[in-house]
Backbone bond lengths (Angstrom), bond angles and torsions (degrees), N, CA, C in turn:
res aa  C-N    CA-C-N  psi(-1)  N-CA   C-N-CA  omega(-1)  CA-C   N-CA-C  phi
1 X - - - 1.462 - - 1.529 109.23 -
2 X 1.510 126.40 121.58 1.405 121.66 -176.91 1.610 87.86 -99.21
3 X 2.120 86.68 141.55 1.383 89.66 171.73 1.628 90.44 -151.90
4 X 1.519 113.85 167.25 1.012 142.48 -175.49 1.309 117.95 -114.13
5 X 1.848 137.32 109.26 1.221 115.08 -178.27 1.069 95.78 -130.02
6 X 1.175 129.92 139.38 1.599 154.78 145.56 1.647 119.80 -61.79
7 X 1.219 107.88 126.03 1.575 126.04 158.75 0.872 105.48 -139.22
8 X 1.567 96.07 173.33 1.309 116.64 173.18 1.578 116.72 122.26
9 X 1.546 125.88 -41.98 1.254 160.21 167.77 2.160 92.10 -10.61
10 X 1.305 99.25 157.07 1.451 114.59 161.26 1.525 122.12 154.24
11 X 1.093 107.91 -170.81 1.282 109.86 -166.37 1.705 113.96 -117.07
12 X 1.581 123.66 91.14 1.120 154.14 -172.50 1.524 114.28 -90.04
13 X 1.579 110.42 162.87 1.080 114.70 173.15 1.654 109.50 -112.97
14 X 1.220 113.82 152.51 1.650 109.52 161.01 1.304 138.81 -13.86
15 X 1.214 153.45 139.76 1.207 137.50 -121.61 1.230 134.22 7.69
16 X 1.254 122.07 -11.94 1.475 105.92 177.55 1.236 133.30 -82.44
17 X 2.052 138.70 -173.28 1.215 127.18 -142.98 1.164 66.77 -131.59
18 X 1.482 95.52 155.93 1.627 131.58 152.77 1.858 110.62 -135.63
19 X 1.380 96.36 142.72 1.632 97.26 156.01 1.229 121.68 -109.34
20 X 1.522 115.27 144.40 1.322 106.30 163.64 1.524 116.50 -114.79
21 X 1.246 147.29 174.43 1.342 145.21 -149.09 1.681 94.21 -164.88
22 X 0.941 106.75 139.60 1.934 124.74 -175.15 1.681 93.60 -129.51
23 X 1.192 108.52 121.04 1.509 115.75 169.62 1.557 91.31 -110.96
24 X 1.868 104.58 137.15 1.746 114.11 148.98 0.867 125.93 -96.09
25 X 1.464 135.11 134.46 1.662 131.44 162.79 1.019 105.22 -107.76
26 X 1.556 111.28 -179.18 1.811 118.27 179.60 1.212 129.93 49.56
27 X 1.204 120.72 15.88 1.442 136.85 -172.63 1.373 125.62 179.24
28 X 1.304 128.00 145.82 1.647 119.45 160.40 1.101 108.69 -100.35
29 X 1.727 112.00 139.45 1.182 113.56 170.85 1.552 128.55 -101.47
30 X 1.484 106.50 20.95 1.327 116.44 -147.32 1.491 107.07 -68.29
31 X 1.328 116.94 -6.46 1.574 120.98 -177.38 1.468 89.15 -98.89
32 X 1.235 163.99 -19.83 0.999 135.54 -172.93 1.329 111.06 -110.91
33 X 1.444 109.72 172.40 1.570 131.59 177.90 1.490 117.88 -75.11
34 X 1.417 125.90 102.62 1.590 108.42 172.78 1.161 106.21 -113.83
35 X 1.885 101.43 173.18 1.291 107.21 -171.24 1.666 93.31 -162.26
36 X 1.584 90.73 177.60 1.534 102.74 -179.47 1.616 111.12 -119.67
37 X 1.056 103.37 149.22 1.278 116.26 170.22 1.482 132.23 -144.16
38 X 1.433 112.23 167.96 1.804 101.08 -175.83 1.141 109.53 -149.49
39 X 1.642 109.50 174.31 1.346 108.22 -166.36 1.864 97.42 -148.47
40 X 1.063 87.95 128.96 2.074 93.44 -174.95 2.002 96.36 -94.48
41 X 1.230 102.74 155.36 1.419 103.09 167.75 1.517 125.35 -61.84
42 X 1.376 108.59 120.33 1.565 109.29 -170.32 1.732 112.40 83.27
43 X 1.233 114.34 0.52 1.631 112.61 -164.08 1.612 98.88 -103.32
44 X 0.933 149.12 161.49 1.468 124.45 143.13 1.188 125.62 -95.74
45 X 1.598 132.34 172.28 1.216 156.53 -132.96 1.294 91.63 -68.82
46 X 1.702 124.99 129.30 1.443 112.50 -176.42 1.586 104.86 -135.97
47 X 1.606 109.01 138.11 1.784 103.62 -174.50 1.294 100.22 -68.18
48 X 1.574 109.47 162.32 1.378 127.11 -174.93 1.435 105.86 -133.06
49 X 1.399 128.63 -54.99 1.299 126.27 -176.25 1.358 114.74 -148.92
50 X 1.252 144.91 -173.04 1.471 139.14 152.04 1.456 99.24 -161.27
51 X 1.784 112.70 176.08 1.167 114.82 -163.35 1.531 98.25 178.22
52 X 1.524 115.00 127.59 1.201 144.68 -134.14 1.350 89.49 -82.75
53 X 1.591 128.92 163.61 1.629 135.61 -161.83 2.156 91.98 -68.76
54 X 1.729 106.77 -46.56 1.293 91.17 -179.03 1.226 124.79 -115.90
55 X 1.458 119.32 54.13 1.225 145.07 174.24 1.910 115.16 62.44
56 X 1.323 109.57 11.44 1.230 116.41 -170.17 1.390 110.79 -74.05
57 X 1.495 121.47 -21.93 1.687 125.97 -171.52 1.239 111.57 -141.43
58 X 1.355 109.91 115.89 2.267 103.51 169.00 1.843 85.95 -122.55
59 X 1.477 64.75 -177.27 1.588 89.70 -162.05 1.733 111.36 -155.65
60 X 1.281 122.69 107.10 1.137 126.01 -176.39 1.806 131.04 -110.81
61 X 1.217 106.21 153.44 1.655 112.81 171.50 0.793 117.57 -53.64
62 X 1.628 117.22 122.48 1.928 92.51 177.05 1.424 137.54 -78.41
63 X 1.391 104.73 25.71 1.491 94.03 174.34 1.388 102.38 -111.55
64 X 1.834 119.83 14.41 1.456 100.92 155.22 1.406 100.64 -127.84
65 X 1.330 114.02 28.93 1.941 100.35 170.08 1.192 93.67 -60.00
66 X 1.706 112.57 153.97 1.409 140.06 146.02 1.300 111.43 80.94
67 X 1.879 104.65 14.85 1.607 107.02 174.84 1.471 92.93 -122.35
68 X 1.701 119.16 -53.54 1.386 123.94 -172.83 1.508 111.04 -92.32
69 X 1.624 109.54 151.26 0.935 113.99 -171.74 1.699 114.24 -150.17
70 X 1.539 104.05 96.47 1.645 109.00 169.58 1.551 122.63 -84.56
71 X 1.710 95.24 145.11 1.385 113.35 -162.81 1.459 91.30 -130.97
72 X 0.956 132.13 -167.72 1.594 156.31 168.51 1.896 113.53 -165.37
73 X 1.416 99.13 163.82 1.352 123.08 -172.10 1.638 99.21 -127.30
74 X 1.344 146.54 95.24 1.344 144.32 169.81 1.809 103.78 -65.65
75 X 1.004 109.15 -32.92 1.689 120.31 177.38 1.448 114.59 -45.07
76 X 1.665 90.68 -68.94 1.376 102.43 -177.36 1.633 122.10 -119.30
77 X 1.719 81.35 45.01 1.980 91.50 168.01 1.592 110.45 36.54
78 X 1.797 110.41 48.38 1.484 90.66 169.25 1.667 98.54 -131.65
79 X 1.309 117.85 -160.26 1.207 129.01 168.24 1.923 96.63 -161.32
80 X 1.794 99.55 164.06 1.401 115.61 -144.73 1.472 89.93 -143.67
81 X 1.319 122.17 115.92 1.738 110.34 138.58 1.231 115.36 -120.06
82 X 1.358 105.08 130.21 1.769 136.30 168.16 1.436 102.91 -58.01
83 X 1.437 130.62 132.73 1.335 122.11 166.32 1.362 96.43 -147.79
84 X 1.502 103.75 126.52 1.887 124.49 -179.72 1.329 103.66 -115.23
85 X 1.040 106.64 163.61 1.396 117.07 163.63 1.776 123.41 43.21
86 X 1.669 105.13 29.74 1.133 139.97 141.45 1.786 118.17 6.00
87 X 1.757 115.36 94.25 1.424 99.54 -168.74 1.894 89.62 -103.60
88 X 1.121 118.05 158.34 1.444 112.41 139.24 1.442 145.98 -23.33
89 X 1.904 110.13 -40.88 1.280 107.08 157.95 1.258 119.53 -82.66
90 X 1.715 117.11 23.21 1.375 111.33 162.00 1.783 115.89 -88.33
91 X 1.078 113.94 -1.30 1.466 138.15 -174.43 2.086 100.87 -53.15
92 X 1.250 114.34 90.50 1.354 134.17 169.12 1.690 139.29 -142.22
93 X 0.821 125.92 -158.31 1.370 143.04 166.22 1.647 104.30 -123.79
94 X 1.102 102.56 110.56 1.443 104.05 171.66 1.225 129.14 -127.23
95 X 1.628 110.61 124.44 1.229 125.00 -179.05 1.911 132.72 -106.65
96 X 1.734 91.16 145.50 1.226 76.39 -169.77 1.796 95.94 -110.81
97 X 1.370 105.05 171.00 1.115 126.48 -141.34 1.708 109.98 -139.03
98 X 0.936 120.72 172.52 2.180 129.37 -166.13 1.492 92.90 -169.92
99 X 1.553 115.58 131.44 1.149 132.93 -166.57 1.910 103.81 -101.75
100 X 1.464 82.26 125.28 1.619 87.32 177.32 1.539 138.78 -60.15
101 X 1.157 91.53 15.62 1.612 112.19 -170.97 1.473 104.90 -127.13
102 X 1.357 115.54 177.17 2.122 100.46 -174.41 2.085 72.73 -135.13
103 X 1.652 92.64 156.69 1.431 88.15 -154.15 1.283 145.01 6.47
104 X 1.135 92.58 104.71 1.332 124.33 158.79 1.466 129.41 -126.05
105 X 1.380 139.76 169.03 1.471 132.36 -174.93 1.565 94.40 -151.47
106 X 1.445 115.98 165.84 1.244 135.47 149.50 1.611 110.22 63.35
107 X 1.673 126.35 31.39 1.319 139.20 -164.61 1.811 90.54 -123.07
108 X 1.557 91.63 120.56 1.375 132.08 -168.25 1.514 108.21 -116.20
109 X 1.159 118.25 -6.85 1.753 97.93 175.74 1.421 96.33 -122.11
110 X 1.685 105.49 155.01 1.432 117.74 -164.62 1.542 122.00 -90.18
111 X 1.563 99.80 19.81 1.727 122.77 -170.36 1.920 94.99 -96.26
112 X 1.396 89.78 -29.87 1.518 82.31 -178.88 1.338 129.13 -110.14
113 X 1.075 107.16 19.03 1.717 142.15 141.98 1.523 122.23 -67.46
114 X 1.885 112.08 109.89 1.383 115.84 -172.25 1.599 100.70 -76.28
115 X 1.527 102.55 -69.03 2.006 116.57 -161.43 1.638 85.53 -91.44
116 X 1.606 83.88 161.59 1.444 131.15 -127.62 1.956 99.90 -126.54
117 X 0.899 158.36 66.31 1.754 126.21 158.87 1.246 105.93 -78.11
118 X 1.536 93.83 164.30 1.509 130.94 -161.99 1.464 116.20 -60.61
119 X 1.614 93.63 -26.69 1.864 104.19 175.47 1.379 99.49 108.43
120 X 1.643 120.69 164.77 1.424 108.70 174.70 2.321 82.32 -151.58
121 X 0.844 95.79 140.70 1.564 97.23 179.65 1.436 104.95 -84.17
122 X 1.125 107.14 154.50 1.605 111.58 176.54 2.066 87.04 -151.44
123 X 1.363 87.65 140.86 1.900 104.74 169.36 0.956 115.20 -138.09
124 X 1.527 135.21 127.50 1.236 136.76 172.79 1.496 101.49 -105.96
125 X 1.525 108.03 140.01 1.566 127.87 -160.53 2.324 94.96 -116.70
126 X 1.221 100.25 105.31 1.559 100.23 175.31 1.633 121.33 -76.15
């Protein structure tokens, strides 16, 4: 069974960092592109970052360049986003995601995203 789980999630104040961490099972994803994404209440599903099968290229939203920051682990089938400087309209459910295609880079819509996690909430308090 491939699955995707998210941690990391919580409930923060303004500027501050959180990490979140995506573990894979049941599969390697090391050929493909993952990424994160989120979804605000009432908003829909919005890209956040992505990052190339061997970590050589990401590519971010611009309303979190130069705060968030995705990494991956090919070792240990995970992926990582860094988040600093933490606003309130970062306030979501965020999910991470494995691209239905095996290399690929720089893919921003969530149609072209196969696997799925459960989501992990994160709130920033101003």
């Amino acid at each position: 069974q491939v699955q995707l789980v998210e941690s990391g999630g919580g409930l923060v104040q303004a500027g501050a960092s959180l990490r979140l961490s995506c573990a894979a099972s049941g599969r390697s994803f090391n050929d493909r592109a993952m990424a994160w994404f989120r979804q605000a209440p009432g908003k829909e599903r919005e890209f956040v970052a992505t990052i190339n099968w061997s970590g050589s290229s990401t590519y971010y939203a611009d309303s979190v360049k130069g705060r968030f920051t995705i990494s991956r682990d090919n070792a240990k089938n995970t992926v990582a986003l860094q988040m600093n400087s933490l606003k309130p309209e970062d306030t979501a459910v965020y999910y991470c995601a494995a691209d239905a295609v095996p290399y690929q880079s720089r893919r921003s819509s969530w149609k072209e995203y196969a696997y799925w996690g459960q989501g992990t909430q994160v709130t920033v308090s101003s």
